[in-house]
N, C-alpha and C positions, 0 to 999 in steps of 0.2 A: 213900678213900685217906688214906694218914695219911705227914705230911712229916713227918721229922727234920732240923735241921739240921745240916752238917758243920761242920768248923772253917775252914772257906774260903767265902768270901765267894759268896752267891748260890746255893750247892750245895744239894743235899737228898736224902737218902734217900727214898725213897718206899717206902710198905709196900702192896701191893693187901689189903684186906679180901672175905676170899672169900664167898658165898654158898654153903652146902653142907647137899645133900640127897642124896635117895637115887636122885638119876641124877652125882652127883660135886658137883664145884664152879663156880661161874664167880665173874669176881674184873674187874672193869674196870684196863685197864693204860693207860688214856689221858682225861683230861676237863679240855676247856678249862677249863672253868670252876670246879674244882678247884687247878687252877693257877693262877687268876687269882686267887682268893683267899689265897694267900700272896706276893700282888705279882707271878709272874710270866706275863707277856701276851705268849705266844707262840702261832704256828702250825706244826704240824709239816706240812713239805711233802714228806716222804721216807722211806721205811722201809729200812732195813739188815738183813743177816742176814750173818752171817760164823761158815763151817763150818768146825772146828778139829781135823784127826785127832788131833794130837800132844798129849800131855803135854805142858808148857813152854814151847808155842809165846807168843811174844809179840808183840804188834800198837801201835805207837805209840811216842811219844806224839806225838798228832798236834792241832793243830788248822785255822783255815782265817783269813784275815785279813778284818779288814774294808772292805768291806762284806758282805764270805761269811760273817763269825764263823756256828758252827754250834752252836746250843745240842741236847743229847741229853739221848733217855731211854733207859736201857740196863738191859737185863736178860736174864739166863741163862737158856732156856727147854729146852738139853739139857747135863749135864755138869756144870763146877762154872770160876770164876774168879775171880781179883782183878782186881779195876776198881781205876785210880789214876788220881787226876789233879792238875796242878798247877796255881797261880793262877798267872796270866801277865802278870796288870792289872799294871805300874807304883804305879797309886793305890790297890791294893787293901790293906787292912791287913793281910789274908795273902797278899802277893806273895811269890812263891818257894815257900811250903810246898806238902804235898802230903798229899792223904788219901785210903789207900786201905780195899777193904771187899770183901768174898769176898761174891759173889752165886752164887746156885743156884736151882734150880728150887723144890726146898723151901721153900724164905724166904723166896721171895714179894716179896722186895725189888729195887727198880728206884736204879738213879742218877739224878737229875737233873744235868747238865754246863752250863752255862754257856758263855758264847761268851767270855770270858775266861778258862777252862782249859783246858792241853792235858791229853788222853784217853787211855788205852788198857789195856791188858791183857794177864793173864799165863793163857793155860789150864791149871788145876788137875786135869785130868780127861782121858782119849782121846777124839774125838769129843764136842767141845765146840761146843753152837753158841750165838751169841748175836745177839738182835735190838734193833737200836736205830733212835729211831726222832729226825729231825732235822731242825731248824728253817730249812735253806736248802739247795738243790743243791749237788751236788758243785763245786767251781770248781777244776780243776787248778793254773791261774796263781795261786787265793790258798793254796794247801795248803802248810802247815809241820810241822815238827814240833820236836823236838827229844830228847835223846839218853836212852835208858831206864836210864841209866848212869852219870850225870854223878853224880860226886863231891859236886858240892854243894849236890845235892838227897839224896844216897844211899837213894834208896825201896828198900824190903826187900821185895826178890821173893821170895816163897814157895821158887821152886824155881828151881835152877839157868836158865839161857836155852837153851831147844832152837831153834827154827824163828823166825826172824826174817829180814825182808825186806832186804836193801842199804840200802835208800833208807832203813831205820828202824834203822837202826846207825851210819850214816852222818851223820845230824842234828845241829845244833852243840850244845853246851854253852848251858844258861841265861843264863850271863855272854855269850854272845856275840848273845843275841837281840835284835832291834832294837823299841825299844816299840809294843806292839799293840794298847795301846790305845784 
């Protein structure tokens, strides 16, 4: 596995290096220990898969409060999307910014999330799925998000907004977030 870092504090791109013969490829998309060696000591307790018919559909952005904060790793395994996420720390020196990055099955490339940014995605493709996988259970009472819209983060979504949830349109503005961290 090979990290990149973003421009946001604690993120990473991750690349699988595949292994390939003459029965296809395999390629590890997960190892403690891998992650431990760029400082980060997590356990993933959870796996995620979220099936996407629509072009456009967008999911987020979301994250979870602490003591829930949910660190992810996230990758495209049918279809095509942009992953965005935003720093949310207060103390972080990229508080507020936002980086995002077109994942696909081809690319081989995973996100690393942080429990200091919110998450989420634009599907680029019909029948988009993606699995992720995440550092602490779902906790309803700490789930937040906030607005895939807000002016003064302005993230450039690829494609117009087709299928979005109430609850994810509905999220306040950055400015109105109360510190998370």
């Amino acid at each position: 596995m090979l990290f990149r870092e973003t421009p946001l504090k604690g993120a990473f791109v991750v690349e699988t290096q595949p292994h390939v013969d003459a029965r296809g490829q395999f390629a590890r998309v997960w190892c403690r220990e891998a992650f431990a060696r760029q400082g980060i000591e997590i356990d993933m307790v959870q796996g995620n898969a979220s099936m996407n018919p629509a072009r456009g559909t967008l999911r987020g952005l979301h994250y979870q409060l602490a003591p829930h904060g949910e660190a992810k790793l996230v990758r495209c395994v049918r279809g095509a999307i942009y992953d965005v996420i935003v720093d949310i720390d207060p103390a972080s020196p990229s508080h507020r910014r936002w980086f995002g990055i077109k994942l696909t099955p081809a690319s081989r490339t995973m996100l690393y999330v942080p429990t200091t940014c919110a998450h989420g995605f634009q599907t680029l493709a019909d029948d988009t799925e993606v699995h992720y996988l995440v550092s602490a259970p779902y906790a309803p009472a700490a789930a937040r998000g906030l607005r895939h819209d807000d002016p003064a983060l302005a993230i450039a979504w690829p494609l117009p907004v087709g299928p979005i949830s109430e609850a994810d349109r509905k999220w306040p503005l950055l400015e109105q977030l109360p510190a998370v961290a």
